[in-house]
VORO-247018 format. One record per residue (C-alpha): residue number from 0; residue in three letters; z, x, y. Coordinates in nm, 2 decimals, padded with zeros to 4 digits, m for minus. Layout:
REM VORO-247018
rec num NUM | residu ALA | up Z | east X | north Y .
...
This chain:
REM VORO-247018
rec num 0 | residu UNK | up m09.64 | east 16.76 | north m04.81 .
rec num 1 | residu UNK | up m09.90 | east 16.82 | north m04.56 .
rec num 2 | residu UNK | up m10.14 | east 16.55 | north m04.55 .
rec num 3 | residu UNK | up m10.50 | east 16.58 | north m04.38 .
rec num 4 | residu UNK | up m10.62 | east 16.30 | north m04.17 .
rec num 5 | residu UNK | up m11.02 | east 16.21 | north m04.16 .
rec num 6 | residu UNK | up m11.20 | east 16.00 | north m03.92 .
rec num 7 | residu UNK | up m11.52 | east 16.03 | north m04.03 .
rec num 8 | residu UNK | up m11.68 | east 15.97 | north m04.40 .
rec num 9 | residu UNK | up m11.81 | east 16.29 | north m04.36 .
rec num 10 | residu UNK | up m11.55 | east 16.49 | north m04.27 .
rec num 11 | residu UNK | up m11.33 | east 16.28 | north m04.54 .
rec num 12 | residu UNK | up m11.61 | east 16.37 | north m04.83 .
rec num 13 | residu UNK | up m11.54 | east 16.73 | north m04.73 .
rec num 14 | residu UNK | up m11.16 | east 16.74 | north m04.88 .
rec num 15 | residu UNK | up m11.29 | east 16.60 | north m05.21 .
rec num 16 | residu UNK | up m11.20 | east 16.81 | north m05.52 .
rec num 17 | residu UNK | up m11.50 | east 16.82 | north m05.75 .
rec num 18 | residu UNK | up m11.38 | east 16.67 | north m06.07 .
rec num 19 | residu UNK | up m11.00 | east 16.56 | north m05.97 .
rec num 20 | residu UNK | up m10.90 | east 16.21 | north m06.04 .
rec num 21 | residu UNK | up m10.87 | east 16.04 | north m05.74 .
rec num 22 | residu UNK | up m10.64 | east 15.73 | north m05.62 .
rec num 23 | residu UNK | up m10.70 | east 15.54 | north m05.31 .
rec num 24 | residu UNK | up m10.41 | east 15.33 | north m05.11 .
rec num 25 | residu UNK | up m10.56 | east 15.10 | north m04.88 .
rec num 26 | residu UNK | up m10.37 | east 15.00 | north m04.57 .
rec num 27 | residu UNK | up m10.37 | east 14.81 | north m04.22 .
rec num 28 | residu UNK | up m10.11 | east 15.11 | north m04.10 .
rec num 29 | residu UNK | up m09.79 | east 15.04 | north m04.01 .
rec num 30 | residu UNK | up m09.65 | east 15.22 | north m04.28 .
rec num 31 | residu UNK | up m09.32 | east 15.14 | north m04.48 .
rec num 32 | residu UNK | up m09.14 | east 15.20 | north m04.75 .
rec num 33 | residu UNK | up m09.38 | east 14.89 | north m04.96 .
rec num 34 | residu UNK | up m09.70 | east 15.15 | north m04.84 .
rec num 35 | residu UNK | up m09.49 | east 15.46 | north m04.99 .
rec num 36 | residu UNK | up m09.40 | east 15.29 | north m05.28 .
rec num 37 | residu UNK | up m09.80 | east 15.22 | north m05.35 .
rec num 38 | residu UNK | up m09.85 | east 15.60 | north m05.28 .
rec num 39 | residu UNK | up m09.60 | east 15.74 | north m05.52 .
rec num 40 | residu UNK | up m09.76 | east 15.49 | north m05.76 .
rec num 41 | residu UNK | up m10.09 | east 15.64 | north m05.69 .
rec num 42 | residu UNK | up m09.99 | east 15.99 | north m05.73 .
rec num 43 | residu UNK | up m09.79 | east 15.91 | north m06.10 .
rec num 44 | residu UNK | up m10.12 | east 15.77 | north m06.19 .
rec num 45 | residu UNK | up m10.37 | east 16.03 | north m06.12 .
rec num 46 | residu UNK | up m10.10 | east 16.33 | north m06.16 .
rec num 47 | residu UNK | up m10.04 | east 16.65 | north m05.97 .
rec num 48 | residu UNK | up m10.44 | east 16.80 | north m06.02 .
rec num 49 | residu UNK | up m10.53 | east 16.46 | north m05.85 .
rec num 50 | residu UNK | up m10.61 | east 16.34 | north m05.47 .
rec num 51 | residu UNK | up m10.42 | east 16.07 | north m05.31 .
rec num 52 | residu UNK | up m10.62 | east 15.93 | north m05.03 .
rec num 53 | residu UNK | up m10.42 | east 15.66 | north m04.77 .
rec num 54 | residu UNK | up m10.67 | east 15.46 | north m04.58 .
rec num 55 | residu UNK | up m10.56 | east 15.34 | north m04.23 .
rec num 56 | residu UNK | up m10.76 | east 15.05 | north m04.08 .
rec num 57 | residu UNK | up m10.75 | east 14.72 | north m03.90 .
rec num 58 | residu UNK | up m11.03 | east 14.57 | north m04.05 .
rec num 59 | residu UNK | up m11.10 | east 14.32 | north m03.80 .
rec num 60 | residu UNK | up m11.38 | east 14.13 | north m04.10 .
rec num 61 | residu UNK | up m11.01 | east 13.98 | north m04.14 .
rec num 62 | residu UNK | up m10.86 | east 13.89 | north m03.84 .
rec num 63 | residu UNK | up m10.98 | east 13.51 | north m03.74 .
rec num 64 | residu UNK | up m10.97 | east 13.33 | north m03.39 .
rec num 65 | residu UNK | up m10.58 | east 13.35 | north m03.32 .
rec num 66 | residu UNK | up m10.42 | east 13.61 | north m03.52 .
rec num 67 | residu UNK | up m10.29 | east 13.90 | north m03.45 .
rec num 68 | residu UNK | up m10.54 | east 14.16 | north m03.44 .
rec num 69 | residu UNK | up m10.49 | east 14.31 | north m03.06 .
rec num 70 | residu UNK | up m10.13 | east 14.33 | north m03.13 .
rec num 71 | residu UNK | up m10.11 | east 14.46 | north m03.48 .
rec num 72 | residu UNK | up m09.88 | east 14.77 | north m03.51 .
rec num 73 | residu UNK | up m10.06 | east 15.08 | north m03.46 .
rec num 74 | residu UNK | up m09.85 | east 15.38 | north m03.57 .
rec num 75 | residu UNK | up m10.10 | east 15.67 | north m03.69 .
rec num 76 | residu UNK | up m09.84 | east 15.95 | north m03.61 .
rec num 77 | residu UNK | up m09.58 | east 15.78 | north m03.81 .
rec num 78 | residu UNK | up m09.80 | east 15.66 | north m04.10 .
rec num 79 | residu UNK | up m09.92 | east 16.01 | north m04.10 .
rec num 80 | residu UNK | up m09.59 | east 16.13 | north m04.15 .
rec num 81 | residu UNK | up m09.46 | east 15.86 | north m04.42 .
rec num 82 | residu UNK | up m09.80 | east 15.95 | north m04.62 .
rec num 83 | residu UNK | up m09.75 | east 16.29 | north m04.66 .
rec num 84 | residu UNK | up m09.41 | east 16.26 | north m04.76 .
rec num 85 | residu UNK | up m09.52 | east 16.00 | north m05.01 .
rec num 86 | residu UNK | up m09.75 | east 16.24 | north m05.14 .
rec num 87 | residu UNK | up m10.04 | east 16.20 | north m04.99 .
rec num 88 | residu UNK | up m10.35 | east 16.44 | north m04.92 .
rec num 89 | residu UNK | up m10.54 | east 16.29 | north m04.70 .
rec num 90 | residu UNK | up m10.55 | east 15.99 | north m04.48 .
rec num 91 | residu UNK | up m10.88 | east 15.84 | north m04.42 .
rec num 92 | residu UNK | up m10.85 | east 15.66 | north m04.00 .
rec num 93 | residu UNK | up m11.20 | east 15.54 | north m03.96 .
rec num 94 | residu UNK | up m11.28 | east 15.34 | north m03.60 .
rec num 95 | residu UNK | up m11.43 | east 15.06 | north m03.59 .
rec num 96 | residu UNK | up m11.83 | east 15.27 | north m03.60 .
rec num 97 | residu UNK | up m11.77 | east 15.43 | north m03.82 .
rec num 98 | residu UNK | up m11.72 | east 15.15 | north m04.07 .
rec num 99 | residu UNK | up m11.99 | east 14.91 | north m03.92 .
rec num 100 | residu UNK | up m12.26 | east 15.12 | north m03.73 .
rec num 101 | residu UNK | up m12.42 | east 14.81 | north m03.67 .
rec num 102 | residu UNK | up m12.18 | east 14.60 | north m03.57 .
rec num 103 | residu UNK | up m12.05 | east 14.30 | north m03.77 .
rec num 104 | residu UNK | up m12.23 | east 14.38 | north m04.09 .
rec num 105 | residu UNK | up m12.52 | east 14.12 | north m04.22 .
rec num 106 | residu UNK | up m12.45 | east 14.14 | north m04.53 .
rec num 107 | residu UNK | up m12.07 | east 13.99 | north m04.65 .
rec num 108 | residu UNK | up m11.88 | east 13.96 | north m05.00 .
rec num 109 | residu UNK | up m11.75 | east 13.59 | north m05.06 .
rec num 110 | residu UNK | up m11.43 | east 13.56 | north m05.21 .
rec num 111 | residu UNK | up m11.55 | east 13.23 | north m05.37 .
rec num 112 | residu UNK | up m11.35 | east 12.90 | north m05.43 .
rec num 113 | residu UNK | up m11.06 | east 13.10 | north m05.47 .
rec num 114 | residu UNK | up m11.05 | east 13.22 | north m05.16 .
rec num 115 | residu UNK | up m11.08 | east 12.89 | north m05.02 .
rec num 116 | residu UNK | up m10.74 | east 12.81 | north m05.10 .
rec num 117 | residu UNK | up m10.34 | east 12.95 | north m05.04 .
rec num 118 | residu UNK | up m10.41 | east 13.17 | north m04.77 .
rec num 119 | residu UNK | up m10.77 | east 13.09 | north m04.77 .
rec num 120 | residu UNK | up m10.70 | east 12.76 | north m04.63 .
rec num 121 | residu UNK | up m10.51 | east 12.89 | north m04.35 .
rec num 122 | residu UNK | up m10.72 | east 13.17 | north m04.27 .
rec num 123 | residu UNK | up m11.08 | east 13.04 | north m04.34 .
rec num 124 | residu UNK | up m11.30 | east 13.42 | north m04.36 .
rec num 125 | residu UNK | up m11.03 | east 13.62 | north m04.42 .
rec num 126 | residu UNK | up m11.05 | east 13.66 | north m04.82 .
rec num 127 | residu UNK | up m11.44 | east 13.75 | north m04.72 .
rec num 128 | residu UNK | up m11.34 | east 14.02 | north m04.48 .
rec num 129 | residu UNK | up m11.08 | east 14.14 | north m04.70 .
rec num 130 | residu UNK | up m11.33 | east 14.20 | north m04.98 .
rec num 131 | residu UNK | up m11.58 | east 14.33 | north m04.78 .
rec num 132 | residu UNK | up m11.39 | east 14.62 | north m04.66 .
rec num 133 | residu UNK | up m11.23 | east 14.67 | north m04.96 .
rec num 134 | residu UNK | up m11.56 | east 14.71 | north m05.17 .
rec num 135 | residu UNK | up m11.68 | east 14.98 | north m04.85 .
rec num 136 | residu UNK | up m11.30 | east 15.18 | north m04.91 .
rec num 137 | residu UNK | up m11.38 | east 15.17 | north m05.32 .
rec num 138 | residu UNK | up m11.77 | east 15.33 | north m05.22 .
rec num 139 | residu UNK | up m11.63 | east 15.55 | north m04.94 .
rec num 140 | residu UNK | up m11.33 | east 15.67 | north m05.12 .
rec num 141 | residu UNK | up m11.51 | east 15.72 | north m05.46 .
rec num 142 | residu UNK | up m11.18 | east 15.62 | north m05.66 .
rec num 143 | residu UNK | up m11.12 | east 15.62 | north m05.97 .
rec num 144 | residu UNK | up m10.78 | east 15.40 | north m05.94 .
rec num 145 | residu UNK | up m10.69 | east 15.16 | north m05.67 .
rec num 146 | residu UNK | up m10.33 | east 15.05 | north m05.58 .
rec num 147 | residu UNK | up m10.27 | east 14.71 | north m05.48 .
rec num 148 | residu UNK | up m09.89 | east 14.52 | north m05.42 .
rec num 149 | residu UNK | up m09.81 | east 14.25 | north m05.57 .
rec num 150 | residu UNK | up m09.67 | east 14.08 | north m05.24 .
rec num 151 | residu UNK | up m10.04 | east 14.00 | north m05.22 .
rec num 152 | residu UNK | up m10.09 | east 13.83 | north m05.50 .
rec num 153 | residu UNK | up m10.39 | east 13.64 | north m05.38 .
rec num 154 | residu UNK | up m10.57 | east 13.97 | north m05.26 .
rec num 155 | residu UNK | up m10.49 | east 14.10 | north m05.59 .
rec num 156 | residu UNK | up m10.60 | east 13.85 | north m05.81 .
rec num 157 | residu UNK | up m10.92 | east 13.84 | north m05.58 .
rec num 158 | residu UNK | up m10.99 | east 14.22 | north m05.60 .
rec num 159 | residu UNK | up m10.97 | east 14.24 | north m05.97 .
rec num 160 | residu UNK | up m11.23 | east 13.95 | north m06.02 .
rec num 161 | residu UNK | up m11.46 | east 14.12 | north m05.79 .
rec num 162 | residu UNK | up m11.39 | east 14.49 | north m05.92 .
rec num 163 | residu UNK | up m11.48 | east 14.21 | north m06.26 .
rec num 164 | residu UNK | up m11.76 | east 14.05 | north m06.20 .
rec num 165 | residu UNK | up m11.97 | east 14.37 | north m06.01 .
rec num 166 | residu UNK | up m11.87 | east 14.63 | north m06.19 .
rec num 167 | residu UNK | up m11.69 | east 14.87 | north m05.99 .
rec num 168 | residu UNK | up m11.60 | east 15.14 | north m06.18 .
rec num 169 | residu UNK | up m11.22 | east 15.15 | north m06.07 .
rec num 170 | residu UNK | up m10.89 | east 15.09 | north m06.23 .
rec num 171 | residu UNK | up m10.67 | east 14.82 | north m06.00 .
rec num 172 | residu UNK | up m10.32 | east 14.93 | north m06.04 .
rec num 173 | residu UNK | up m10.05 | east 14.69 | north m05.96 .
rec num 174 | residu UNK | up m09.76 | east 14.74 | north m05.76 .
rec num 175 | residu UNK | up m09.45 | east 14.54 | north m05.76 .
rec num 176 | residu UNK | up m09.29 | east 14.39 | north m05.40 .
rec num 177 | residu UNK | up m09.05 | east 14.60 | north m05.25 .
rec num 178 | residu UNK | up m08.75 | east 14.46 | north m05.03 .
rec num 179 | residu UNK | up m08.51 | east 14.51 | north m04.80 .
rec num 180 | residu UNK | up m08.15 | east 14.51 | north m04.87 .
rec num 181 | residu UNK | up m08.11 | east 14.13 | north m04.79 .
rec num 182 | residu UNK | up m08.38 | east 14.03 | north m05.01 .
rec num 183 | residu UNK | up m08.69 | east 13.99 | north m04.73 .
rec num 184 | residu UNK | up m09.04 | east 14.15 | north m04.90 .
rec num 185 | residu UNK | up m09.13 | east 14.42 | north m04.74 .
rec num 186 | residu UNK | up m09.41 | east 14.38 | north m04.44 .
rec num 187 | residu UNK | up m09.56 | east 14.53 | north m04.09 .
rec num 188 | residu UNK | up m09.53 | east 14.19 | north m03.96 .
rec num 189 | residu UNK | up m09.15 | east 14.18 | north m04.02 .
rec num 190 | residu UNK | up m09.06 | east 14.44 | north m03.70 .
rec num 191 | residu UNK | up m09.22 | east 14.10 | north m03.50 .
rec num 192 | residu UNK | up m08.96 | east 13.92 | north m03.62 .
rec num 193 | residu UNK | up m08.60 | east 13.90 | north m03.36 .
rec num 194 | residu UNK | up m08.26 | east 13.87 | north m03.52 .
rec num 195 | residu UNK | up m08.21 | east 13.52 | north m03.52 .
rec num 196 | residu UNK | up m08.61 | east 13.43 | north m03.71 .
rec num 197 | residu UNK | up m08.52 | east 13.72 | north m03.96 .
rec num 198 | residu UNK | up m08.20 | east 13.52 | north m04.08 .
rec num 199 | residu UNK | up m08.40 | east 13.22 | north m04.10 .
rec num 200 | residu UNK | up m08.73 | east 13.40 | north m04.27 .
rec num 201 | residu UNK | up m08.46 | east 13.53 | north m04.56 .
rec num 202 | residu UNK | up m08.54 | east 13.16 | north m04.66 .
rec num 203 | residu UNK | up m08.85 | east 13.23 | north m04.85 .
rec num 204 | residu UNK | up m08.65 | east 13.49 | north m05.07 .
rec num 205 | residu UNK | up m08.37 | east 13.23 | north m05.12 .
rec num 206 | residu UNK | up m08.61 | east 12.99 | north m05.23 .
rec num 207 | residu UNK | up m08.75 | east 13.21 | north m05.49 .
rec num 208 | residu UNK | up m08.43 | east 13.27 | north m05.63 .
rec num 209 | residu UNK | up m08.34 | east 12.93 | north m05.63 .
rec num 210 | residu UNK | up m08.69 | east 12.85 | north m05.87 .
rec num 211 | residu UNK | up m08.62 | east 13.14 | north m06.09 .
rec num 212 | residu UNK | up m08.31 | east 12.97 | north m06.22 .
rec num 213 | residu UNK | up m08.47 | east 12.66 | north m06.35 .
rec num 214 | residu UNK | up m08.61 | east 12.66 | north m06.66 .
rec num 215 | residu UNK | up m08.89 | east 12.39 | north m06.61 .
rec num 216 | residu UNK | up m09.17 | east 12.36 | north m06.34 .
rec num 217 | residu UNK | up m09.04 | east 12.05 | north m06.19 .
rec num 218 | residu UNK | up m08.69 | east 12.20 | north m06.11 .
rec num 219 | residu UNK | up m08.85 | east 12.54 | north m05.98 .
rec num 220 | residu UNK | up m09.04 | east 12.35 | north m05.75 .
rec num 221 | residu UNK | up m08.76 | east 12.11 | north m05.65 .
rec num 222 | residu UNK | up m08.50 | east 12.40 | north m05.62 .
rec num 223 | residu UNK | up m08.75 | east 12.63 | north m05.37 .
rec num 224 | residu UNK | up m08.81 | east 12.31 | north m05.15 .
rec num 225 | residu UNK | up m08.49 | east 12.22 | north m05.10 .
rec num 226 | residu UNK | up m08.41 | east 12.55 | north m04.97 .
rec num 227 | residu UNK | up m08.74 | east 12.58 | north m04.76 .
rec num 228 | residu UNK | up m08.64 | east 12.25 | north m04.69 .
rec num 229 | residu UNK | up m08.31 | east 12.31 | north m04.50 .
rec num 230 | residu UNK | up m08.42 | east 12.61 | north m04.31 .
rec num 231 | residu UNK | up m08.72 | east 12.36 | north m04.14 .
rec num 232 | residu UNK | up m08.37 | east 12.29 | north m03.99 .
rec num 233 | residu UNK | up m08.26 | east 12.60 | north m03.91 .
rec num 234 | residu UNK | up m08.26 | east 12.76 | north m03.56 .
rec num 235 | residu UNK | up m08.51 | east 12.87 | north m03.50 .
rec num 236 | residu UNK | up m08.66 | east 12.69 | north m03.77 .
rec num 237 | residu UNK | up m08.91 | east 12.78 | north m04.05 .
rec num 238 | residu UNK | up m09.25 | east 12.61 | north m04.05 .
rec num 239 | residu UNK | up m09.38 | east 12.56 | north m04.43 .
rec num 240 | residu UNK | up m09.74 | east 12.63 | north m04.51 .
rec num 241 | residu UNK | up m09.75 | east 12.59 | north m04.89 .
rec num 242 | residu UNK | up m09.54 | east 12.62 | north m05.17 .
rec num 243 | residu UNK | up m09.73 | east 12.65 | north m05.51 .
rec num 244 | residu UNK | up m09.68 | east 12.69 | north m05.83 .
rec num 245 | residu UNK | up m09.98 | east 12.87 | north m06.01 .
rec num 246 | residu UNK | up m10.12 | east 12.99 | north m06.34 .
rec num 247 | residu UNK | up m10.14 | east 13.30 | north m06.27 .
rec num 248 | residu UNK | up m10.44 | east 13.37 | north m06.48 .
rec num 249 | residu UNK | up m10.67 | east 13.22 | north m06.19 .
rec num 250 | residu UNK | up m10.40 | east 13.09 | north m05.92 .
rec num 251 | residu UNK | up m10.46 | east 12.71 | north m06.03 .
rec num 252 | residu UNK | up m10.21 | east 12.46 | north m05.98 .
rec num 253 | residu UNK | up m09.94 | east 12.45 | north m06.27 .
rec num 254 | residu UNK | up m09.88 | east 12.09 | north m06.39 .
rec num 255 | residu UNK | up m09.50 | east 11.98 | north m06.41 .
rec num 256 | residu UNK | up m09.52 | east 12.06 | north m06.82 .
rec num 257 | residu UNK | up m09.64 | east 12.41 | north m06.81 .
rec num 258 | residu UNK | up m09.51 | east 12.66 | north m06.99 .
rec num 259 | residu UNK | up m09.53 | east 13.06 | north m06.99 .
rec num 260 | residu UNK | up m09.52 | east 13.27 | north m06.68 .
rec num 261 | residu UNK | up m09.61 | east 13.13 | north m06.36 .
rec num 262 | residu UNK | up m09.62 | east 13.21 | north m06.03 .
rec num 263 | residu UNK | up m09.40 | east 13.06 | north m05.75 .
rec num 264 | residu UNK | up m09.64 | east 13.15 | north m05.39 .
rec num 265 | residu UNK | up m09.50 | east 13.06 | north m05.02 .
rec num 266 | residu UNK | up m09.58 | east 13.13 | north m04.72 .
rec num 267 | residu UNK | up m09.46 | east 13.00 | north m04.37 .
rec num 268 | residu UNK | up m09.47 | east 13.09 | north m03.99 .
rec num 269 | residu UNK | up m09.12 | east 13.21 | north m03.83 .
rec num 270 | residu UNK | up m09.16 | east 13.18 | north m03.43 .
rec num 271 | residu UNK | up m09.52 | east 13.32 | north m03.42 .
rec num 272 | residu UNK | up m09.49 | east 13.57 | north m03.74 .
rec num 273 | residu UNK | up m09.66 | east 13.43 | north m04.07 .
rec num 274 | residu UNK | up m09.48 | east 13.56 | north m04.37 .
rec num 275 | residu UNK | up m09.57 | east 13.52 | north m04.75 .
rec num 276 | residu UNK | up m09.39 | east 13.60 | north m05.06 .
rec num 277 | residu UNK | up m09.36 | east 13.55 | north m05.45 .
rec num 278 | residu UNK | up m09.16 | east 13.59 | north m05.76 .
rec num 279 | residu UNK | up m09.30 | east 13.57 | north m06.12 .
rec num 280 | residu UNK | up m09.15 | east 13.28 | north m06.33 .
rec num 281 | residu UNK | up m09.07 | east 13.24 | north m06.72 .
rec num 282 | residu UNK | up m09.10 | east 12.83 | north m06.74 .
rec num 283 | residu UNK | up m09.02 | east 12.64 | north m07.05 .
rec num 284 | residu UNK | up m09.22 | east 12.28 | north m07.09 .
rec num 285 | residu UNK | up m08.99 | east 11.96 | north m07.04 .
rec num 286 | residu UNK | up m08.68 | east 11.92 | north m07.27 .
């Protein structure tokens, strides 16, 4: 499928089809098969009379002092390629002016308290910039669905309260991780990784497995650390940032007696890469 690529909001609001429902897949680039996965998603949802539109940028709203914005993957050619064959129309590549005329923009969304926290704590601003762009891609791309992975489970819980709380008319569509062979989720970030730290990063998988076969809260936890635990020992080891157990409802702690579906978060640095993951648990209270 032949996909047309925009750099402008202009030239992008020229491809609109008066009328057609229209799904947006928001992206840093670096396509993969996670991104195409989101795509096809998109397409089911607003059918064949529908417009896909892919947006490539590396908002840097939420990059902070030492991450990886100057070297993050960019592949336009490819992800041109991988969207159009995911079935794409048109892929919307803004720079940097286009997006903020006036430089760092004045006026911010906050993520709130729960951005504060998980990721939040480790990259102070980044739940901010992430909303903010997103909320300019929902105006600019005029959708009427949005897809979002569940990989991201913070991002995802954050963009539906604020598509929530300020009425944005837009669905937020779910999508769930997709991973590689050996069980890794699916990320741009994983080509940084060299053999050896991609053996030890299939930690964070393990240790979701691990949690999903205990029944209780305690034992999820205790199962996941142990395993996270043992790779700190690995070479070249794995450097834990959080494990937590949440309510999913609004990503609080879960005590030890909860019970109902839960979510099992981690995240964790390999060499210099920072990976995250999750799995959805069924926990019983205590015996």
């Amino acid at each position: 499928m032949t996909v047309t690529v925009a750099h402008t909001a202009e030239l992008l609001h020229s491809h609109y089809t008066e009328g057609a429902r229209r799904a947006v897949v928001m992206t840093l680039g670096a396509l993969h098969e996670g991104h195409a996965t989101n795509i096809r998603a998109a397409r089911e949802r607003v059918g064949p009379a529908g417009q896909v539109v892919v947006t490539v940028y590396v908002n840097p709203l939420q990059f902070g002092e030492g991450e990886d914005f100057t070297r993050y993957p960019r592949t336009l050619e490819a992800d041109l390629r991988l969207a159009g064959e995911a079935g794409a129309d048109l892929v919307f590549a803004p720079s940097d002016a286009e997006m903020y005329p006036s430089g760092r923009p004045l006026v911010t969304l906050s993520a709130g308290p729960l951005g504060d926290r998980l990721e939040g704590a480790s990259r102070p601003g980044h739940f901010d910039g992430m909303l903010t762009v997103v909320a300019k891609l929902l105006h600019l791309t005029r959708a009427d669905v949005a897809t979002f992975g569940e990989k991201d489970a913070q991002q995802l819980a954050l963009v539906r309260r604020m598509v929530a709380d300020l009425d944005f008319p837009v669905e937020i569509l779910p999508v769930p991780t997709v991973r590689e062979p050996d069980g890794l989720a699916l990320s741009s970030r994983n080509r940084y990784l060299s053999p050896a730290e991609r053996t030890t990063a299939l930690a964070l998988s393990r240790a979701l497995a691990a949690a999903a076969e205990r029944p209780d809260a305690a034992g999820a936890r205790a199962a996941a650390a142990a395993e996270l635990a043992a790779a700190a020992e690995a070479d070249p080891p794995l450097a834990l940032d959080y494990l937590a157990l949440l309510d999913p409802a609004e990503l609080t702690d879960a005590p030890d007696d909860f019970a109902g579906e839960a979510l099992l978060a981690v995240a964790a640095g390999v060499g210099t890469t920072r990976l995250i993951d999750n799995r959805r648990l069924t926990l019983r209270g205590p015996a």
